[in-house]
Steps between C-alpha positions, in 0.01 A plus 500: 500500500583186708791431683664223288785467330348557155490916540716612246698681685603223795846509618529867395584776664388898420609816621228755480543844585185766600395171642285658781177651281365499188608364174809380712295309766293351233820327304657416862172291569475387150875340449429389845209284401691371200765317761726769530668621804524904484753708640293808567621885487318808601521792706202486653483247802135466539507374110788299557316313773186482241691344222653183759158512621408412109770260437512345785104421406654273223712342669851635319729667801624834491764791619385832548768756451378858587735659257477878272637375093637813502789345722701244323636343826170416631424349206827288475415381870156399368609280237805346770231404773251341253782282300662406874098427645340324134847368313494762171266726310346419195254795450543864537184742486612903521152657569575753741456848353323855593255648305396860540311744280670859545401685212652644189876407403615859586360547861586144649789553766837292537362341781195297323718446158776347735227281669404372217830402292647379845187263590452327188779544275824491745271266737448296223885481359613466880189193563676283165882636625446315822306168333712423177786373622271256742265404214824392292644307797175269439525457174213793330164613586313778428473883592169676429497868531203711547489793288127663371332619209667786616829334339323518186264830464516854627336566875459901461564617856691203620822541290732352756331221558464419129871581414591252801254227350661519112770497672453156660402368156864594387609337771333158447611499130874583628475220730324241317854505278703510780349212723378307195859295501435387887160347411311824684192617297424855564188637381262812630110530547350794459159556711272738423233631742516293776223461772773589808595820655716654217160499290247535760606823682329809536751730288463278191093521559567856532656513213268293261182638617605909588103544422413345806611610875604198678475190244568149570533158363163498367561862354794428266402087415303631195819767365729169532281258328493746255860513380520114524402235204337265726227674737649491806643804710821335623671180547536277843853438632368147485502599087858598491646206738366284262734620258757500700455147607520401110884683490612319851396207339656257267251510282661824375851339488543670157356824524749790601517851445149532450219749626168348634250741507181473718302836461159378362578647165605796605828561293325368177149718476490707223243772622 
């Protein structure tokens, strides 16, 4: 991408949370190219200082806020500094979420079925609490949340995170007729396997290849591809962010409460 003023999304800016790795990082450097300026959440402040790193790169400026979604005050000061530092907000981007695999319904403790409904369904309801009323104040723009295929299939020994991830699909639709009157699209995208750390991990390795005593990457590409349409084990975050892009932009200035879905097939295989 250059630096002109013919990026699509020049003049905008986009508040991204889980900004500091992964899927996250990828859409904070992506919007970034497209001449947006990014208001960047995450709790991690070595990723925080990656994802400036990455938009500075571009060109677009940027406000790292070391903040947990879980607290709706930290996200309310997020949203404050970057409309007093960039003028408004025009694009909103709830990606932060947890992902664990605990095992069977029955035997997963309070602790990780909190985790997971607090992260990304409450994170994600407190992320568009603290943006709307800035994203009316200029007039629309768009909020993209990031659900998963999860949102749309069972994940047998991950029910909390799939419950969460439906969950956020209600959400969006809720939303979409709520915001739709202020000019704010609100649609979700919903990744499948993704080549980051929630994918690439050894407990999900573990876990796809229990034939084998330590597999890796290698291991499990071939039980991936398999389950996918197109023959590929997983997606890039580079795959998703193009997606993502597309809703920011006004290109999709007439698509809301809609699902994007960007799992190499795998929601659609028959066998």
């Amino acid at each position: 991408m250059g630096r002109g003023t013919d990026r699509r999304l020049a003049g905008k800016v986009a508040l991204v949370t889980g900004a500091g790795a992964g899927m996250g990082l990828a859409f904070a450097g992506r919007l970034a190219a497209e001449g947006a300026d990014i208001i960047a959440v995450d709790l991690d402040a070595a990723g925080l200082d990656a994802a400036a790193r990455s938009v500075r790169e571009h060109g677009r400026g940027v406000l790292e806020v070391r903040a947990d979604v879980r607290e709706q005050v930290a996200l309310d000061e997020a949203v404050r500094g970057g409309v007093e530092q960039f003028g408004g907000l025009d694009i909103v981007v709830a990606n932060a979420g947890a992902s664990r695999n605990p095992g069977p319904s029955w035997t997963i403790d309070e602790a990780e079925w909190n985790l997971a409904v607090e992260v990304n369904v409450t994170g994600t309801w407190h992320t568009v609490k603290s943006a709307a009323p800035a994203l009316a104040e200029r007039g629309g723009g768009s909020v993209i949340l990031i659900s998963s295929t999860a949102g749309i299939k069972s994940v047998p020994g991950a029910s909390q995170y799939s419950a969460a991830k439906h969950a956020v699909i209600g959400l969006m639709r809720t939303l979409a007729n709520e915001l739709g009157g202020h000019s704010i699209r609100v649609n979700a995208v919903l990744p499948g396997a993704v080549n980051t750390a929630m994918t690439n991990n050894t407990q999900t390795f573990a876990r796809l290849r229990p034939d084998l005593e330590n597999p890796g990457a290698d291991d499990v590409a071939g039980v991936l591809a398999a389950r996918h349409l197109l023959p590929i084990p997983w997606a890039e975050p580079e795959d998703v962010a193009h997606a993502v892009a597309f809703l920011a932009s006004d290109e999709s200035r007439c698509i809301t409460g809609q699902q994007i879905v960007v799992d190499a097939g795998l929601t659609q295989k028959v066998a």
